[in-house]
C-alpha positions as CSV (number, residue, x, y, z in Angstrom):
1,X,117.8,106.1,109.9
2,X,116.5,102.5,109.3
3,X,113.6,101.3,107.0
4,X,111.3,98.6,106.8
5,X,109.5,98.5,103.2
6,X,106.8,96.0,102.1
7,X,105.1,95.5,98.7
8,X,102.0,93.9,98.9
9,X,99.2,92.6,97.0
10,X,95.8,93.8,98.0
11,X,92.2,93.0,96.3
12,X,90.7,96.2,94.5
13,X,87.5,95.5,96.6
14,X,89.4,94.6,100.2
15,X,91.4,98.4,99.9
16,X,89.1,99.9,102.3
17,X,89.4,97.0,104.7
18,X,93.4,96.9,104.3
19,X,93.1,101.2,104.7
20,X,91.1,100.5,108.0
21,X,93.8,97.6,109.4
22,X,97.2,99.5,108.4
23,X,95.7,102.9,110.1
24,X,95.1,101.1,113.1
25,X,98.5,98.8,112.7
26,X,100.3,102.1,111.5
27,X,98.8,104.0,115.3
28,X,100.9,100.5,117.0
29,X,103.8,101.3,115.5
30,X,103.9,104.5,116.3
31,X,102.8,104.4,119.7
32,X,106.2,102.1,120.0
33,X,108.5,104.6,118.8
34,X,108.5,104.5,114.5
35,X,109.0,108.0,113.6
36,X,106.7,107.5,110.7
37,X,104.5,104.9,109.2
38,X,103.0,105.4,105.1
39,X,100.9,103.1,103.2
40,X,100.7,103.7,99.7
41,X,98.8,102.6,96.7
42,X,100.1,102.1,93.0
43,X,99.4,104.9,91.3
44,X,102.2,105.0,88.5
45,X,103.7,101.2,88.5
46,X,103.7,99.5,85.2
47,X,103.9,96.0,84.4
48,X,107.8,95.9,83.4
49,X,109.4,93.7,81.1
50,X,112.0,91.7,83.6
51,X,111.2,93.5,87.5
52,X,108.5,95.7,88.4
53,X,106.2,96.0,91.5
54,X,103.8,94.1,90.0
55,X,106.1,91.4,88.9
56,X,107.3,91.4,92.2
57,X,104.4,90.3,94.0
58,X,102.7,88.1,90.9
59,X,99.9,90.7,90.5
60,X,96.5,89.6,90.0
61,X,94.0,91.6,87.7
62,X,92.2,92.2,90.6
63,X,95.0,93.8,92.9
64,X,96.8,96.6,93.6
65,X,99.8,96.9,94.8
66,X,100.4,99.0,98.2
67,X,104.1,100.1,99.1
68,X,104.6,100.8,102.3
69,X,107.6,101.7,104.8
70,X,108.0,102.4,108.9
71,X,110.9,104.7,109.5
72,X,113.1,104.3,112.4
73,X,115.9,106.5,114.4
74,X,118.1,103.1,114.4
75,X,118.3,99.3,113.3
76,X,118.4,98.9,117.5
77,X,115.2,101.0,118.0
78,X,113.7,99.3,115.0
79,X,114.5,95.7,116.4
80,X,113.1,96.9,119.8
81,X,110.0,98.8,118.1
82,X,109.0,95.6,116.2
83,X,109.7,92.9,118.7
84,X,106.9,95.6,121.5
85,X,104.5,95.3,117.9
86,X,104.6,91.6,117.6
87,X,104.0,91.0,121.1
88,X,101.5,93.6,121.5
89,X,98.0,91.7,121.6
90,X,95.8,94.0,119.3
91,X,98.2,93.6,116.3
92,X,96.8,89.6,116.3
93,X,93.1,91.3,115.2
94,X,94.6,92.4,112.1
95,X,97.2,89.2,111.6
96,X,94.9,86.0,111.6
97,X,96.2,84.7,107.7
98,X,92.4,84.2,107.6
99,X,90.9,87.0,107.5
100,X,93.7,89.2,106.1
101,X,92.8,91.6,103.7
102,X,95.6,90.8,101.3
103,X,97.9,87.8,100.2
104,X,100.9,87.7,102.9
105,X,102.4,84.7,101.1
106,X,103.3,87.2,98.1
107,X,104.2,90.2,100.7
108,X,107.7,91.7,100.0
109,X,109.7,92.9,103.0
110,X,113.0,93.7,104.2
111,X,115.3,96.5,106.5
112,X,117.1,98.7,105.0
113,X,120.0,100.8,106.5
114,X,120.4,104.0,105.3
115,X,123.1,105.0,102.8
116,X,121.8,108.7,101.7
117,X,119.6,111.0,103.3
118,X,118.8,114.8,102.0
């Protein structure tokens, strides 16, 4: 298997609007070939000492933080899977940087093979 994960810093009163954009971004994904897509909110993510979530992504008092990951059969699949999303033309509805309902400058991401899986 191959993940992408993403932290991300979303406005307590934009949650609705970023539930609304990663349900329909989440359906893209899918429709490409993910084998599952999952937005979460912070629900149990304390302010650490050295490295938290919120550390991570310079938390406002305002935010949350969302984790999110989209789960692929491959890191070839995933490559394909992503470049079909980025080119498809309804993900640019959700992606203007001015009208996103969250801070992408402070976004987390990354791929991540597998190393166990139970």
């Amino acid at each position: 298997m191959y993940v992408d994960g993403f932290i991300t810093p979303v406005k307590k009163d934009k949650l609705a609007e970023y539930k609304k954009m990663a349900r329909a971004c989440g359906k893209i994904w899918k429709e490409y070939g993910a084998l599952q897509y999952l937005e979460a909110v912070a629900d149990d993510a304390p302010y650490g000492k050295r490295t938290s979530f919120p550390r991570a992504v310079k938390l406002q008092d305002d935010e949350v933080v969302v984790f999110a990951y989209v789960l692929y059969i491959n890191r070839k699949e995933r490559d394909r899977i992503m470049a079909a999303v980025m080119a498809d033309k309804r993900l640019a509805k959700y992606m203007d940087p001015k009208t996103l309902p969250f801070d992408g400058k402070r976004m987390v991401w990354g791929g991540f093979k597998e190393i166990v899986s139970l």
